[in-house]
C-alpha positions in Angstrom: 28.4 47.9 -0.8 28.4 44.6 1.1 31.7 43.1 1.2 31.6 39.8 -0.1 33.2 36.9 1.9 33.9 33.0 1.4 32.5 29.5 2.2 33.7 26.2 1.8 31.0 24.1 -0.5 31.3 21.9 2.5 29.8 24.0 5.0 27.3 25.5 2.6 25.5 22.2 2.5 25.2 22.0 6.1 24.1 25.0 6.5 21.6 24.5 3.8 20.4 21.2 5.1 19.9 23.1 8.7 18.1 25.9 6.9 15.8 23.7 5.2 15.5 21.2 7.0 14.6 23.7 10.2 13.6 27.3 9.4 11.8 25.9 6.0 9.9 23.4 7.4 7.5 25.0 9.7 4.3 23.5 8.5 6.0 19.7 9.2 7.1 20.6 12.5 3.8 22.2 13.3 2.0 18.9 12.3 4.3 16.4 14.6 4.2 18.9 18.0 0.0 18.4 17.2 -0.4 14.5 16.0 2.7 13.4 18.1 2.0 12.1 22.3 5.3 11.6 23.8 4.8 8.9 25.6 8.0 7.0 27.8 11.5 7.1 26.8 11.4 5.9 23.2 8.7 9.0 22.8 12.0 11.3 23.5 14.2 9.4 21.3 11.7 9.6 18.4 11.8 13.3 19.1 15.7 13.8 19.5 16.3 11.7 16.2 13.5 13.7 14.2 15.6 16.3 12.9 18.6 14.1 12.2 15.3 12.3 9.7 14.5 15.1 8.3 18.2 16.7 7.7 20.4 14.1 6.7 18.3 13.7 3.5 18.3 17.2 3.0 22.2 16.9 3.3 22.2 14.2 0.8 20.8 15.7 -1.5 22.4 18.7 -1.4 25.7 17.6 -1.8 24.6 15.8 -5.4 23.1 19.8 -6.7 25.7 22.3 -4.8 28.2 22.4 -7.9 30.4 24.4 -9.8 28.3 26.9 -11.7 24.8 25.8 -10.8 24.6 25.8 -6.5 23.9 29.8 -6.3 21.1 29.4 -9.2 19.6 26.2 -7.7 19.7 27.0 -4.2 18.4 30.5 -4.9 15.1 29.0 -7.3 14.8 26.6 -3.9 14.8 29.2 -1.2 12.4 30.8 -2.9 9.7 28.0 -3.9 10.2 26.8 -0.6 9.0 30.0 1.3 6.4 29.9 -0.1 5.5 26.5 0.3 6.2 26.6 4.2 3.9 29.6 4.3 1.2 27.5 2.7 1.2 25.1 5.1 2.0 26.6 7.8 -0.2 29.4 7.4 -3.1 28.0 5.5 -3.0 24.1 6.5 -2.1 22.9 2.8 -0.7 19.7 2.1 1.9 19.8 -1.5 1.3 17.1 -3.7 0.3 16.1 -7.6 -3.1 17.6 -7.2 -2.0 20.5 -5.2 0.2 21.1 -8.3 -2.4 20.8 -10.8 -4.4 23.4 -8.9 -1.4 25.2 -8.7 -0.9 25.3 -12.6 -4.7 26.3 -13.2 -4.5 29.4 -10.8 -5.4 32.6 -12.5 -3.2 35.9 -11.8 -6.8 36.8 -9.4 -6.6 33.9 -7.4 -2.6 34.1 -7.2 -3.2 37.9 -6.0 -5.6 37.2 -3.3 -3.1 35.3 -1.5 -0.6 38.4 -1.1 -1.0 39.8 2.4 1.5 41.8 5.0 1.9 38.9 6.6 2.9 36.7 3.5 5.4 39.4 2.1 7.2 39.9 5.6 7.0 35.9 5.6 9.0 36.2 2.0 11.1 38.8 3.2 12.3 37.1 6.1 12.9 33.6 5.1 13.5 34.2 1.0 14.5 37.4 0.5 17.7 38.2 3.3 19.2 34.3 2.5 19.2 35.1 -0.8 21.1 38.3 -0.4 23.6 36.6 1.8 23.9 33.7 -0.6 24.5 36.4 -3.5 27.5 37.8 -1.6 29.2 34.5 -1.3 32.2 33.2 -2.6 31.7 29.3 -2.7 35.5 27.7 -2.3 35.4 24.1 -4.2 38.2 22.2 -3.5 40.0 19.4 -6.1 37.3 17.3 -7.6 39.0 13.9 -5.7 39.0 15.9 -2.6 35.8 17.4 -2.7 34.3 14.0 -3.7 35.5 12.1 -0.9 34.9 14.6 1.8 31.2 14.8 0.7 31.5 10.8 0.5 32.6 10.7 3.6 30.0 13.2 5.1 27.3 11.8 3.5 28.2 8.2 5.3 28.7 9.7 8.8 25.1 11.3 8.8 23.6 8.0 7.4 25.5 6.2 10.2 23.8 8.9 12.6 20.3 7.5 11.6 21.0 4.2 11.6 22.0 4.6 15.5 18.5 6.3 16.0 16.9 2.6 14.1 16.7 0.5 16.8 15.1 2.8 19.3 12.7 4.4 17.4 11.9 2.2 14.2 8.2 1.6 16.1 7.4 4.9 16.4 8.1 6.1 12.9 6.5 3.1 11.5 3.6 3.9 13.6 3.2 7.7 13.1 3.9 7.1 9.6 0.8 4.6 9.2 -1.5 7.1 11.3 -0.6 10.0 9.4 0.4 9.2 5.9 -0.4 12.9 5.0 2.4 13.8 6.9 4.8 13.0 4.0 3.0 15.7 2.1 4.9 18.3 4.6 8.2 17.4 4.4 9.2 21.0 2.6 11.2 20.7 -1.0 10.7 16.9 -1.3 7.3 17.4 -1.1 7.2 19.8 -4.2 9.3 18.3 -6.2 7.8 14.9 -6.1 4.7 16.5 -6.7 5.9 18.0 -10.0 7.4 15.4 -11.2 4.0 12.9 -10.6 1.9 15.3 -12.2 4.2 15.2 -15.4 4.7 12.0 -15.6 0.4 11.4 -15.0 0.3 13.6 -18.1 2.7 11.5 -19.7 1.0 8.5 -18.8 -2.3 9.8 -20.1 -1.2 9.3 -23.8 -0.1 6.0 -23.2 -1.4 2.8 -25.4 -3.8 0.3 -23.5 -2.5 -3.2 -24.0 -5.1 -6.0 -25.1 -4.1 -9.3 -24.1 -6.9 -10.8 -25.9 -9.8 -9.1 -27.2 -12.2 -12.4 -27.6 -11.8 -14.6 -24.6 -14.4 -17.5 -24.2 -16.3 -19.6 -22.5 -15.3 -23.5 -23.4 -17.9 -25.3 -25.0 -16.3 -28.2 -24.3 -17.8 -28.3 -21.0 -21.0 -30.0 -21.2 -23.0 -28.8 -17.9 -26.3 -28.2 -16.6 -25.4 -25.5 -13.6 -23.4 -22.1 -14.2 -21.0 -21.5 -12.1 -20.7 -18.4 -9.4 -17.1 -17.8 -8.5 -16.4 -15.7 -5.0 -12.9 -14.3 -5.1 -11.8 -13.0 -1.5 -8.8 -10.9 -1.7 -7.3 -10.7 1.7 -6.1 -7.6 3.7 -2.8 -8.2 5.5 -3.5 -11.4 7.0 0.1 -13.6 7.2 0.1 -17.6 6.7 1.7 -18.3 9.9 -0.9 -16.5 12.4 -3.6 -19.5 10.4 -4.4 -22.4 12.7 -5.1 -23.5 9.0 -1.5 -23.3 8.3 -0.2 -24.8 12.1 -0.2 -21.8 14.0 -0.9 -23.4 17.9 -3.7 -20.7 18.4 -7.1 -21.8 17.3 -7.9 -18.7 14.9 -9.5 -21.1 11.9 -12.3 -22.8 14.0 -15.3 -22.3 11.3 -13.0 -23.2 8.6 -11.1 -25.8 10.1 -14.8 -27.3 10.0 -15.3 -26.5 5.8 -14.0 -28.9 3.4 -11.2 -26.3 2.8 -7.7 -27.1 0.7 -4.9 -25.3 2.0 -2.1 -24.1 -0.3 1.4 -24.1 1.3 4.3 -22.2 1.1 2.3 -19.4 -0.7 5.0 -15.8 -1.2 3.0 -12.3 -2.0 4.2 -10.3 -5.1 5.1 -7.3 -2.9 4.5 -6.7 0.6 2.3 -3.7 0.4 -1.3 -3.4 -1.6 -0.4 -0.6 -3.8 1.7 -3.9 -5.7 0.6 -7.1 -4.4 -3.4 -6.3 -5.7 -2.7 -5.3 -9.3 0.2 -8.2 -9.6 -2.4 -10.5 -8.1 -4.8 -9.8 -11.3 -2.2 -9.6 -13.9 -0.4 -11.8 -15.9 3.1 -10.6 -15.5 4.7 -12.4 -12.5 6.0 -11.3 -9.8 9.8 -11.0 -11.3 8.4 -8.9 -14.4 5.8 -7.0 -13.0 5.5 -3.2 -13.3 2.4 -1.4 -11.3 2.3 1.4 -13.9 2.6 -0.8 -16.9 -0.2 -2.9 -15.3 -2.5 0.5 -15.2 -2.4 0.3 -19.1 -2.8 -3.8 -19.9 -5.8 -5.9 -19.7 -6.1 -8.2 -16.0 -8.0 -10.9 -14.9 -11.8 -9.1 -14.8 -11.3 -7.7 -17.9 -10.8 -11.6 -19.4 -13.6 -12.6 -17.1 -16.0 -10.1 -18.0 -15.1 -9.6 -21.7 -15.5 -13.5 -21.6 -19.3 -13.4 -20.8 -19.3 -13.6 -17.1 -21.1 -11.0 -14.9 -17.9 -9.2 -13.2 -18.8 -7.6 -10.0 -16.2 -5.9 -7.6 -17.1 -5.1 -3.9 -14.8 -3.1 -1.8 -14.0 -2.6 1.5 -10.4 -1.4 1.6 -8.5 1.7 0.2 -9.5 0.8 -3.4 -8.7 -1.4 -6.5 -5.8 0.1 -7.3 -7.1 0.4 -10.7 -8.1 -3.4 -11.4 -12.3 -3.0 -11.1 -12.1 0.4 -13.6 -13.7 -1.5 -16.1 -15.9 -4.0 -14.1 -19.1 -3.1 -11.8 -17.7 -1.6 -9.0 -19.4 -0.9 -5.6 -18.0 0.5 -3.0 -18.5 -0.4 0.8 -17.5 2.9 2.1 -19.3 5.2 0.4 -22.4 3.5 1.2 -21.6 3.6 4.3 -24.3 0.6 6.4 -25.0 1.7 9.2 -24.9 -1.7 10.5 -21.2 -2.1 10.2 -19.8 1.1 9.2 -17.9 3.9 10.8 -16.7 7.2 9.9 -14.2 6.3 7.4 -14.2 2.5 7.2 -16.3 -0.9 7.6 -16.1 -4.1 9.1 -16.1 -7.3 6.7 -19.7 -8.4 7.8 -20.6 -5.4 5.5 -19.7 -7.6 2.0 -21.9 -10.2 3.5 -24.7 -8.1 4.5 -27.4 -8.4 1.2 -24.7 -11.1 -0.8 -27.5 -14.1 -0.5 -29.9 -11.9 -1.8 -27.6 -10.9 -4.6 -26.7 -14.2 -5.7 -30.8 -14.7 -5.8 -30.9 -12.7 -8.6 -28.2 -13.3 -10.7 -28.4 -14.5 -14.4 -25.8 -16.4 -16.1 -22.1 -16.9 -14.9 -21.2 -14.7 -11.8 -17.2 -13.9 -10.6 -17.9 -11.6 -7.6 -14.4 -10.0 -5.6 -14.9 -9.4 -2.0 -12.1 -6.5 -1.4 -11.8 -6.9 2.7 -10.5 -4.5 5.1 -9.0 -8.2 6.7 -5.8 -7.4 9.4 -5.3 -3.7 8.1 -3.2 -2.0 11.1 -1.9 -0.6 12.9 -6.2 -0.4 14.2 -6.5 -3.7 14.0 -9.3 -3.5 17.3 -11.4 -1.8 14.9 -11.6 -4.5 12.2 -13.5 -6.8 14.2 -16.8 -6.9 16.6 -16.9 -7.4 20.8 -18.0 -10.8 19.8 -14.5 -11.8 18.0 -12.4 -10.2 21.3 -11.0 -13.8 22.2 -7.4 -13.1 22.4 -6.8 -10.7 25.3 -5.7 -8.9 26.2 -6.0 -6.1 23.2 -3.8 -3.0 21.7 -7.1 -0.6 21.3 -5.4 2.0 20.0 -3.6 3.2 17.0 -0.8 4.1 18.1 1.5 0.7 18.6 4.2 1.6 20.6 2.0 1.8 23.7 0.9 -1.7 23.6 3.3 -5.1 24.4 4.2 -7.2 22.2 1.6 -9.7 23.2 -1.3 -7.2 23.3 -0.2 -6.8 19.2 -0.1 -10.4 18.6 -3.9 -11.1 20.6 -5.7 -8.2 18.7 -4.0 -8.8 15.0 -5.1 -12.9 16.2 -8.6 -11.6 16.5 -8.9 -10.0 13.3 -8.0 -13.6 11.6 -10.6 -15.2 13.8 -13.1 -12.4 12.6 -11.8 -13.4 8.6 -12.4 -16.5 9.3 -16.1 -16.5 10.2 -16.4 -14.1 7.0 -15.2 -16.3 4.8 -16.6 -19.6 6.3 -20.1 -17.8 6.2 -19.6 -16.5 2.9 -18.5 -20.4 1.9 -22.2 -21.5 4.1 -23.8 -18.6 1.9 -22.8 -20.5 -1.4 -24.0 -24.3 0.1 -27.4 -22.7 -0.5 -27.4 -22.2 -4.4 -26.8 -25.9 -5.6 -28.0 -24.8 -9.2 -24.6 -23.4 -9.0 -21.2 -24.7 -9.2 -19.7 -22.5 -7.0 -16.4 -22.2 -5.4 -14.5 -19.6 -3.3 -11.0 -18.8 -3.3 -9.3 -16.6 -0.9 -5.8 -15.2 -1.2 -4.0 -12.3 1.1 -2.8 -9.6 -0.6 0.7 -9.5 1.6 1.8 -9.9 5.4 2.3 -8.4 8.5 5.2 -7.8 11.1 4.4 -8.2 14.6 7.5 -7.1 15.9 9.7 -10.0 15.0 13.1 -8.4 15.1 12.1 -5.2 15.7 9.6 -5.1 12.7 6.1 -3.8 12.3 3.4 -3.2 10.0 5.0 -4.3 6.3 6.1 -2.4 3.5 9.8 -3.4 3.7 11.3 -3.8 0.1 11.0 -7.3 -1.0 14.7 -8.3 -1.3 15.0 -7.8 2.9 11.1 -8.3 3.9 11.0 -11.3 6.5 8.3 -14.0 5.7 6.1 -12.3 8.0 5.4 -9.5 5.2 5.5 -12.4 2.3 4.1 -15.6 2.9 0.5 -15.5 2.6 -2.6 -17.7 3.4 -4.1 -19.0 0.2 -7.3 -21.0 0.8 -9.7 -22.9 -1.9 -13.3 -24.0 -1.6 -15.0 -25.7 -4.1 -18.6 -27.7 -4.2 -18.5 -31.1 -5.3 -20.8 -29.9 -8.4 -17.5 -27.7 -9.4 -15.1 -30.6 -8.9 -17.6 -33.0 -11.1 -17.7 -30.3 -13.6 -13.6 -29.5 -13.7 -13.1 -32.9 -13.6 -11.0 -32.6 -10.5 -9.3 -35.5 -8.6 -9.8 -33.8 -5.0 -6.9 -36.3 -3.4 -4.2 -34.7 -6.1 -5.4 -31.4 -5.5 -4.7 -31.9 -1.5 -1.5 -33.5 -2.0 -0.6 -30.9 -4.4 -1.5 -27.9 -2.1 0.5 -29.8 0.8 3.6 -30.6 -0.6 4.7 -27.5 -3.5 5.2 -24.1 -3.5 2.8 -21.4 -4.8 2.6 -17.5 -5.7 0.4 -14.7 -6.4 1.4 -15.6 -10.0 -1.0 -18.8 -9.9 -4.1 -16.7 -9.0 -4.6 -15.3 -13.0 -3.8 -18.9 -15.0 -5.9 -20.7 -11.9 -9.0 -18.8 -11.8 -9.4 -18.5 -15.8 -9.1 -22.6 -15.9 -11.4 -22.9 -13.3 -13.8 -20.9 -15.1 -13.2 -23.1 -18.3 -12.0 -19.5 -20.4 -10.4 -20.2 -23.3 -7.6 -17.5 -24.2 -4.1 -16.9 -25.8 -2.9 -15.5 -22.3 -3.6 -19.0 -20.2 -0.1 -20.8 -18.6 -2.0 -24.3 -17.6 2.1 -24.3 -16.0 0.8 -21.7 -13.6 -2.5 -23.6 -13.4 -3.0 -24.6 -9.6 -5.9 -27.2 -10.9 -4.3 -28.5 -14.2 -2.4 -30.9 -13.2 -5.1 -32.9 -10.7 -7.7 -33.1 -14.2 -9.1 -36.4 -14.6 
């Protein structure tokens, strides 16, 4: 019989964070040693402070689950899951997440079966089977509940203060890594699972859920007496910050095409979030930015529902990483898929591609037209790859993905071209629309978020909103209309400029704006929130 012997709850964690964290997390480690170049000293310090990322979490968490009763059951249910897991992607190269999960669920015993080899048992064996047995003959000493709470308070704030050391150094390098590989995430054992279950329960949750109608009979105004339709280009920007604008005063001349355009500039513009996954949906919605929800927004009417549902041809064309569920209902056509050989690459296209074919579009349109122009815009940390030879003004250039090999100012010159580059898309999309004067046409362009440079350290964006810099939040936000459209809206263009200049303006205009620019007539419209309303003759 093996004699049983004792271990304070304390050291249990830790040695379940290094067990985890290390032993169980093969497949992660495996990924980093072959997507990872060291390259100089803060390539060693991202290295050295690796494990300290991937542990202290581990440690956190932990400490909440190894309790009284339920740490041998727990810990014993995780062991196992998470052998098998690592042997998955260690072994087979498979990445844990919702869909893996599914598939997971929908496996027959057959398939299960086919997957036991020698090698998997002994796997089992060896990294399940023997920590089990030793967990089974261990006495876990608790102390009093006040103790035990503040020695795991106080443990828990020593290893976050160990990370927090390894910020400064190597913020750019995880940021970086993290933007090339976003798979990576998928590796990181026991998280990975457990997220994964829980999103694939809470999709089938979701899938029962009521669709809200905001209005079910929006309309055109027939108070607008008018000869010419109107053709609406939306532009929905890609990263691109205000401040980096020579539009906006930035001392670099990266508007020149549109400084030419009779273009009004809308100051002082803040994102709703600083990444796309929130900023694009919030854009088309008509919660603001203070009540907005992205998964509520998935189930509740937006902007191109109103506009199509309204009687206007609705057309989405995209260029980035997707809609994020706003063109589901809309035409949708998708840049990447197509795949021009003109201006696509393996896996992404440059901008010129939405302009490639538009004039012949708009030829054969019939009735009233909104078209979106999803752009790839600034999208890092590439950003050499969004733009052509012919836009490489700013040298010299950061050609490569991977950040933290390029200075500061090779950043700055190549994110400057990729603005110079948006800016002869949209002024030759704006050029485009000068040719259809049965129109009244208009084009309105608005970024979906910002971008860090490395201001104070900083890069790429994503921070959460309450501690992003302006870099990640204050947006360009741009307006083009022909003087056909500004008869028809009845617009006093000298308010409209003086307006733009002199207030503030949000992502939470862009829904009231565009539906009272396109004269629809719904229960939803705030004329408040109106960027036009108030310079109506």
């Amino acid at each position: 019989m093996i004699k049983r012997f004792e271990l304070s709850s304390t050291k249990l964690i830790l040695i379940a964070a290094l067990y985890f964290g290390l032993v169980l997390n093969f497949g992660f480690w495996q990924f980093v040693n072959a997507h990872f170049e060291i390259s100089g000293w803060t390539g060693y310090a991202f290295w050295l402070s690796l494990p300290f990322f991937l542990v202290v979490p581990l440690y956190i968490f932990f400490n909440i689950i190894i309790l009284p009763y339920i740490a041998k059951p727990l810990l014993i249910v995780l062991v196992g899951i998470s052998s098998i897991t690592n042997y998955a992607m260690f072994e087979l190269g498979i990445f844990i997440d919702a869909e893996m999960f599914r598939n997971i669920v929908e496996t027959n015993t057959r398939e299960a079966l086919d997957l036991v080899n020698l090698t998997s048992i002994l796997w089992f064996v060896a990294t399940a089977l023997l920590p089990i047995a030793l967990l089974l003959n261990i006495k876990i000493i608790y102390s009093s509940f006040k103790t035990e709470l503040l020695k795991r308070l106080k443990y828990t704030l020593l290893s976050l203060l160990t990370i927090l050391c390894f910020v400064p150094v190597s913020y750019k390098e995880y940021v970086s890594f993290g933007r090339n590989n976003r798979e990576v995430r998928k590796l990181i054992n026991t998280f990975n699972y457990i997220y994964a279950v829980g999103k694939h329960y809470k999709r089938q949750a979701e899938a029962s859920r009521h669709f809200i109608i905001l209005d079910d009979k929006p309309t055109i105004s027939q108070d607008i007496k008018t000869t010419h339709k109107k053709l609406l280009i939306l532009v929905v920007g890609e990263t691109a910050r205000a401040q980096n604008f020579s539009l906006y005063g930035y001392n670099r001349e990266t508007n020149p095409l549109l400084g030419k355009q009779d273009i009004i500039t809308f100051a002082e513009t803040s994102s709703c979030g600083t990444a796309t996954a929130i900023s694009l949906p919030c854009m088309f919605s008509v919660l603001d930015r203070k009540n907005f929800d992205v998964d509520d927004a998935k189930y509740m009417q937006n902007l191109m529902d109103l506009i199509k549902l309204s009687g206007y041809n609705a057309i989405w064309l995209e260029n980035d990483d997707g809609c994020k569920n706003v063109c589901h209902r809309i035409t949708l056509e998708d840049m990447v898929a197509i795949q021009n050989p003109k201006h696509c690459e393996k896996g992404f296209c440059r901008d010129e591609v939405l302009l490639d074919g538009l004039e012949e579009r708009l030829k054969t349109l019939k009735g009233n037209t909104v078209i979106v122009l999803h752009t790839m815009g600034s999208h890092g940390p590439t950003y050499y790859k969004r733009y052509t030879d012919g836009f490489k003004k700013f040298q010299p250039t950061c050609d490569t993905s991977d950040l933290q090999k390029c200075s500061k100012e090779e950043i700055i010159n190549t994110y400057d071209n990729t603005i110079l580059y948006t800016d002869f898309i949209l002024s030759s999309a704006i050029d485009i629309l000068k040719k259809f004067p049965e129109y009244e046409t208009g084009l309105i362009y608005m970024s979906d978020h910002g971008e860090s440079l490395g201001e104070n350290n900083l890069y790429l964006h994503g921070l959460p909103y309450a501690i992003a810099p302006d870099e990640q939040t204050k947006v360009p936000f741009l307006v083009w209309l022909s003087p056909q459209l500004k008869t028809s809206a009845k617009l006093d263009e000298i308010c409209l400029k003086n307006k733009a200049e002199q207030g503030t303006h949000s992502h939470d205009n862009l829904f009231h704006s565009v539906l009272g620019l396109l004269d629809i007539q719904t229960k939803v419209y705030n004329p408040k929130l109106d960027i036009f309303q108030s310079c109506r003759k």
